[in-house]
MDAnalysis code that builds the backbone (N, CA, C; Angstrom):
import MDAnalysis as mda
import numpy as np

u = mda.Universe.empty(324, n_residues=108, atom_resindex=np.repeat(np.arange(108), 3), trajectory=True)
u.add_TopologyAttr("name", ["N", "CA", "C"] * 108)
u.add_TopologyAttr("resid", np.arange(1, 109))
u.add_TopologyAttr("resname", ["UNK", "UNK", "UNK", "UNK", "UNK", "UNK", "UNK", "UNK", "UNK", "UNK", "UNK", "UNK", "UNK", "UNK", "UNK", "UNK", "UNK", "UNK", "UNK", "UNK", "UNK", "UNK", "UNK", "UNK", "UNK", "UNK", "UNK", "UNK", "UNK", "UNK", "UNK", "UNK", "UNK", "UNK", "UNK", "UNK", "UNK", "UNK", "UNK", "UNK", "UNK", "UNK", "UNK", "UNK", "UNK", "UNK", "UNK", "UNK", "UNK", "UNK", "UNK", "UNK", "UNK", "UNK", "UNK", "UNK", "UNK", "UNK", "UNK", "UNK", "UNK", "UNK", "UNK", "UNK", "UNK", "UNK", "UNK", "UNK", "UNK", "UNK", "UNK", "UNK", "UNK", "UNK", "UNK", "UNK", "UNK", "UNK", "UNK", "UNK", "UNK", "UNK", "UNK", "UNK", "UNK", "UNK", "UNK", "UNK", "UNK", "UNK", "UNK", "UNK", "UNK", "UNK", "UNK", "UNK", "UNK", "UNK", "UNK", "UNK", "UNK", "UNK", "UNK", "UNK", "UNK", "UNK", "UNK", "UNK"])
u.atoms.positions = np.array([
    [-20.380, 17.690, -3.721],
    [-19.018, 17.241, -3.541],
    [-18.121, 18.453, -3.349],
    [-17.076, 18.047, -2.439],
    [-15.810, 19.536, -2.344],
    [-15.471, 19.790, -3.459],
    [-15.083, 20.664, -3.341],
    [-14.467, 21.488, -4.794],
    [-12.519, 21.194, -4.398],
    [-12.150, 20.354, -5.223],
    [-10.832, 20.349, -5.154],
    [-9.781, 21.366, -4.722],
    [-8.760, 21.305, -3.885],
    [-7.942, 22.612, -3.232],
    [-7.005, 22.637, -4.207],
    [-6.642, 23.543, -4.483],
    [-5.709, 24.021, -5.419],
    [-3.950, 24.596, -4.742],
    [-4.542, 24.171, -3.338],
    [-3.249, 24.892, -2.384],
    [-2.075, 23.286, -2.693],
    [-0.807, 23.836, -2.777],
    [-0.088, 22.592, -2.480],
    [0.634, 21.797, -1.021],
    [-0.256, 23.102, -0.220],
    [-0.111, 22.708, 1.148],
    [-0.483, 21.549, 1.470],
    [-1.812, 21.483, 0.755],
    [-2.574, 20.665, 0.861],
    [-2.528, 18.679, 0.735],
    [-2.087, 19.076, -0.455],
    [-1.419, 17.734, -0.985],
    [0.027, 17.203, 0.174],
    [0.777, 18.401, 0.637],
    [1.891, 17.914, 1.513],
    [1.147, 17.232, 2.633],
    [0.497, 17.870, 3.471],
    [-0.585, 17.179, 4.921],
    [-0.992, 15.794, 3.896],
    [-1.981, 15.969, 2.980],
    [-2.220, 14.500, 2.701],
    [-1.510, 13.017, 2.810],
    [-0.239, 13.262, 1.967],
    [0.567, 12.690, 2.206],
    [1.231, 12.280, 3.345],
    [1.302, 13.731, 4.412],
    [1.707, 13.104, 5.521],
    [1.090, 12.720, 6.347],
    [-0.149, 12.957, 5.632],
    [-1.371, 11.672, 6.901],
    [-1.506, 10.062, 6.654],
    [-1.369, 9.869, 4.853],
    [-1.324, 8.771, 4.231],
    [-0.084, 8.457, 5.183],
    [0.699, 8.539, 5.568],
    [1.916, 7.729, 5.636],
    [1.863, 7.345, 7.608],
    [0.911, 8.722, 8.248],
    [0.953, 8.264, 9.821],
    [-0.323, 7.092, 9.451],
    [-1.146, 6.749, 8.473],
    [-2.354, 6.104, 8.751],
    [-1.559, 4.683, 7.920],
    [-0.435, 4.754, 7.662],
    [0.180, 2.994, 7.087],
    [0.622, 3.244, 8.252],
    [1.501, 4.004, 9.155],
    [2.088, 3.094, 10.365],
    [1.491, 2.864, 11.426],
    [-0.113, 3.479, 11.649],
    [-0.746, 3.409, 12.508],
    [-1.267, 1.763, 12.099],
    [-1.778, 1.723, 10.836],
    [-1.981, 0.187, 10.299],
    [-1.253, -1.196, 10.757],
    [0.156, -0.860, 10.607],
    [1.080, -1.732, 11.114],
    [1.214, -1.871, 12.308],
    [1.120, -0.783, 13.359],
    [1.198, -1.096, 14.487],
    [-0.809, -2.093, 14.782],
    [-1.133, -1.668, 14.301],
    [-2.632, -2.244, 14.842],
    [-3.151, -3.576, 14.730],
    [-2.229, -3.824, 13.375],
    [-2.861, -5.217, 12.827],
    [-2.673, -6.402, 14.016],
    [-1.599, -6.438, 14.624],
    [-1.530, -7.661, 15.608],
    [-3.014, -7.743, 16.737],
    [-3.332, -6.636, 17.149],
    [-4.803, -6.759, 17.919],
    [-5.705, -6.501, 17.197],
    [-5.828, -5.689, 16.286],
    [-7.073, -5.521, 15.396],
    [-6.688, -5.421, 13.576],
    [-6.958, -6.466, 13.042],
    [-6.639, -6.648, 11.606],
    [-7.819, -5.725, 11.075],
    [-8.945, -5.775, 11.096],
    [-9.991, -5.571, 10.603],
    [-9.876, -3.631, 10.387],
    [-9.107, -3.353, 11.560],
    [-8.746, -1.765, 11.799],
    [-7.560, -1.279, 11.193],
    [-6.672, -2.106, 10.329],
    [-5.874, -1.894, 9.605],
    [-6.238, -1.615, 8.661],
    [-7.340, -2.671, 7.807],
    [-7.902, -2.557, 6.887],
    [-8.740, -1.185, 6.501],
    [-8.898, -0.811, 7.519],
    [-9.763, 0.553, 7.400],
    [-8.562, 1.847, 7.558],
    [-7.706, 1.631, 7.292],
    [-6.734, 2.228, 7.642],
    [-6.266, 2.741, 6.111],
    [-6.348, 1.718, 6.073],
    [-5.903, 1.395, 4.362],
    [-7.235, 2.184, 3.283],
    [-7.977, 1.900, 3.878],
    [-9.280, 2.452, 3.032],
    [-9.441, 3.777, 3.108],
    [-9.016, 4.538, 4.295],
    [-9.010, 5.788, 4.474],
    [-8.119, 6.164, 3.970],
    [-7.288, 6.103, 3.686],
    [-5.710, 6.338, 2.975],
    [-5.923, 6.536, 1.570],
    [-6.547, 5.473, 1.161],
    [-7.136, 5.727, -0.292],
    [-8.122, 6.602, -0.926],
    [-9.053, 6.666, 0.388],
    [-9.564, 8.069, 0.467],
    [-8.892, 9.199, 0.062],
    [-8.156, 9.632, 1.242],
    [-7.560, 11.146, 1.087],
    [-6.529, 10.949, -0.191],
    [-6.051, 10.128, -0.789],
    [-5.457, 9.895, -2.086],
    [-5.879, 10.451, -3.059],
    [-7.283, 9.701, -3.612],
    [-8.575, 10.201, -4.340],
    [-8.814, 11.160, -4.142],
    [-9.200, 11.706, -3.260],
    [-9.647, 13.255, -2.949],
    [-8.951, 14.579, -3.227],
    [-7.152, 13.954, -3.118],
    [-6.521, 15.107, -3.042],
    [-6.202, 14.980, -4.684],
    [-6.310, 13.785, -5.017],
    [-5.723, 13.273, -6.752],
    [-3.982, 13.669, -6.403],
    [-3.635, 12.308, -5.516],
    [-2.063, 12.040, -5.621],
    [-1.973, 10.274, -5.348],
    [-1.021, 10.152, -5.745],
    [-0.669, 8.550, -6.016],
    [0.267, 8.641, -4.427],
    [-0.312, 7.320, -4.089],
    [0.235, 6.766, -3.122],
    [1.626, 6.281, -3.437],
    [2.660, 6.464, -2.807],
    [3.926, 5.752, -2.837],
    [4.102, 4.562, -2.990],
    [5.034, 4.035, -3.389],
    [5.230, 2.555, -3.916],
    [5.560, 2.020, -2.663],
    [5.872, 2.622, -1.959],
    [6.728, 1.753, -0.587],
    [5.229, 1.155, 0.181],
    [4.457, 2.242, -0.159],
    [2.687, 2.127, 0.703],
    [1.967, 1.101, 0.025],
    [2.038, 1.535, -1.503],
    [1.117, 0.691, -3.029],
    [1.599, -0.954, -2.388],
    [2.611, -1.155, -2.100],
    [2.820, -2.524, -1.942],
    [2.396, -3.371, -0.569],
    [1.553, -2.350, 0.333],
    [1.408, -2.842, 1.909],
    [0.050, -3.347, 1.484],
    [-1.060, -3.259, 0.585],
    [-2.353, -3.478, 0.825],
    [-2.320, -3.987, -0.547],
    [-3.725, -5.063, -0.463],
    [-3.923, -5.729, -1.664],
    [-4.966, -5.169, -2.313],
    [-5.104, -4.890, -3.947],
    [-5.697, -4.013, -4.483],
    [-6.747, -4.898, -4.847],
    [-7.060, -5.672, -4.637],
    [-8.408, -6.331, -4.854],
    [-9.434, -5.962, -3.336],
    [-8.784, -6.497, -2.563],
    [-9.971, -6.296, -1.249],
    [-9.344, -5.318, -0.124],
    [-8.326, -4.435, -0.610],
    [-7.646, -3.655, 0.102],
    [-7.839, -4.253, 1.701],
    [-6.957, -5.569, 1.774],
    [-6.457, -5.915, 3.372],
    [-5.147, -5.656, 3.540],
    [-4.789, -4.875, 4.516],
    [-3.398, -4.312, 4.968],
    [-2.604, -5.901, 4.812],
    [-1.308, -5.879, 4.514],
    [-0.541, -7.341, 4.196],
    [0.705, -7.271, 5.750],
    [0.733, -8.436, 5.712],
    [1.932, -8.204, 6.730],
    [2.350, -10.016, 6.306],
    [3.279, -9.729, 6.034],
    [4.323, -11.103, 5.228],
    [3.994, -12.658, 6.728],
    [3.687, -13.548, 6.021],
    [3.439, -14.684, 6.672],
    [1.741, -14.547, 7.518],
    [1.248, -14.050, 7.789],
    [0.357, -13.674, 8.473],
    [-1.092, -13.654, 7.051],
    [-0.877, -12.809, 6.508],
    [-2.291, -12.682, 5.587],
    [-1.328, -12.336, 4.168],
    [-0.456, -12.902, 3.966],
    [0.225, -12.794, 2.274],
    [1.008, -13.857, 2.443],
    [1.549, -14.351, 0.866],
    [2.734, -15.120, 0.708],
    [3.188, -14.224, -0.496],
    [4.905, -14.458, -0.476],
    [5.569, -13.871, -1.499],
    [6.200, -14.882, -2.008],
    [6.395, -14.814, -2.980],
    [7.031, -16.035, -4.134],
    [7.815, -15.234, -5.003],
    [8.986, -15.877, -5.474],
    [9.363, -15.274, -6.947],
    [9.401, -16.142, -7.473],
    [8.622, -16.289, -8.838],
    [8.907, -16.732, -9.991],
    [9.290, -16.147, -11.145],
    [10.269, -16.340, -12.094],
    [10.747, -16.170, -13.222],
    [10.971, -14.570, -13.316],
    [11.598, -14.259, -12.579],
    [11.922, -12.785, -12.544],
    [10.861, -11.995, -12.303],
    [9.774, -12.469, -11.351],
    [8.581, -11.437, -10.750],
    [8.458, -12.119, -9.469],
    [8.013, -10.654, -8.665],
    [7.747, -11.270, -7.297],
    [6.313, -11.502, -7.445],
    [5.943, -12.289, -6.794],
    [4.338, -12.768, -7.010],
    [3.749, -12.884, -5.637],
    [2.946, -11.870, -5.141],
    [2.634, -11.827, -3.983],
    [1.133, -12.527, -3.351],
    [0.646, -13.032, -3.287],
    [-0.545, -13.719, -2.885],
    [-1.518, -13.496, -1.629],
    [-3.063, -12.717, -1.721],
    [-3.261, -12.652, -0.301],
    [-4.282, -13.472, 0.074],
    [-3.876, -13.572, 0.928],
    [-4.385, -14.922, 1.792],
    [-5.776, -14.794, 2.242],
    [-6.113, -13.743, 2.287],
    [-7.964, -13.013, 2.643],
    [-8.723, -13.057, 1.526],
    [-8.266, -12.837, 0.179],
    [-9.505, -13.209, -0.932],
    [-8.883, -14.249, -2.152],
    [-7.560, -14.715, -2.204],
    [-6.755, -15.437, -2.726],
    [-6.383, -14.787, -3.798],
    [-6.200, -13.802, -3.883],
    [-5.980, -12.714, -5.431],
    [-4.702, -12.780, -5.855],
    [-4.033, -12.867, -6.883],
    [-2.186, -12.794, -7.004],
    [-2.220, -11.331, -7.901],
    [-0.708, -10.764, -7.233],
    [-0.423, -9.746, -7.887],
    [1.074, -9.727, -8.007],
    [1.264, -9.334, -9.054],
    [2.947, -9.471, -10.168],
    [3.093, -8.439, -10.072],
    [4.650, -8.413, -9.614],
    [5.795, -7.294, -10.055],
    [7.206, -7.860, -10.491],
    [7.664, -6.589, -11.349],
    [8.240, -7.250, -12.138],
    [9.834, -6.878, -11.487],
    [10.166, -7.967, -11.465],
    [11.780, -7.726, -10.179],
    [13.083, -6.853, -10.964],
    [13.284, -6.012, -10.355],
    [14.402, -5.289, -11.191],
    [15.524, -5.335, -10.647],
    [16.477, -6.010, -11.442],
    [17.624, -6.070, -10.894],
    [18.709, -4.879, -10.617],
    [19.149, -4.625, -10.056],
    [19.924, -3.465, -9.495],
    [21.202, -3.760, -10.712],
    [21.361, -3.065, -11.901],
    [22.327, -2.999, -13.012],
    [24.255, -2.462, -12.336],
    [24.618, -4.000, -12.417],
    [26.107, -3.525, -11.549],
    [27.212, -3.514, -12.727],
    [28.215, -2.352, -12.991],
    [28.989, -1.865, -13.712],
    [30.253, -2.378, -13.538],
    [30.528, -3.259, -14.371],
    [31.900, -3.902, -14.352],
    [33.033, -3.500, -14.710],
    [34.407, -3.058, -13.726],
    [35.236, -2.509, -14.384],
    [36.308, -3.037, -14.743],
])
């Protein structure tokens, strides 16, 4: 196995490959779903490898059970119930909860 890089160059490229390989995902899924999905898998790859957490904006595009790229109406449903969004995917039927945070507005 590689021996982990210690450069923080390193980790910057990662990231900015994780993020061309979600929009390459999105653009793909309408002709090839199956190539999104692998999109997604590679992503998680260089994640693991580099040991950095994927962004939340990304964490929320793929489902962590069968990692299938999501695209709203198509292969997910979103629901809120009781102050969580409850997202549902439609490829292995898995549900996943988040917990909705309301934006705290200051009354003067």
């Amino acid at each position: 196995m590689k021996e982990k890089s210690r450069n923080p160059a390193t980790k910057k490229i990662a990231r900015e490959r994780i993020e061309v390989l979600f929009a390459q995902a999105k653009l793909a899924f309408s002709d090839h779903p199956e190539r999104s999905d692998r999109y997604v898998e590679i992503a998680r790859k260089i994640a693991m490898r580099q040991r950095i957490r994927i962004d939340r904006e990304f964490r929320r595009q793929y489902c962590h059970h069968c990692y299938a790229f999501f695209v709203p109406g198509k292969n997910m449903r979103v629901r809120v119930h009781r102050g969580n969004i409850v997202v549902t995917c439609l490829s292995c039927r898995k549900k996943t909860r988040y917990h909705l945070v309301r934006p705290h507005v200051r009354q003067e």
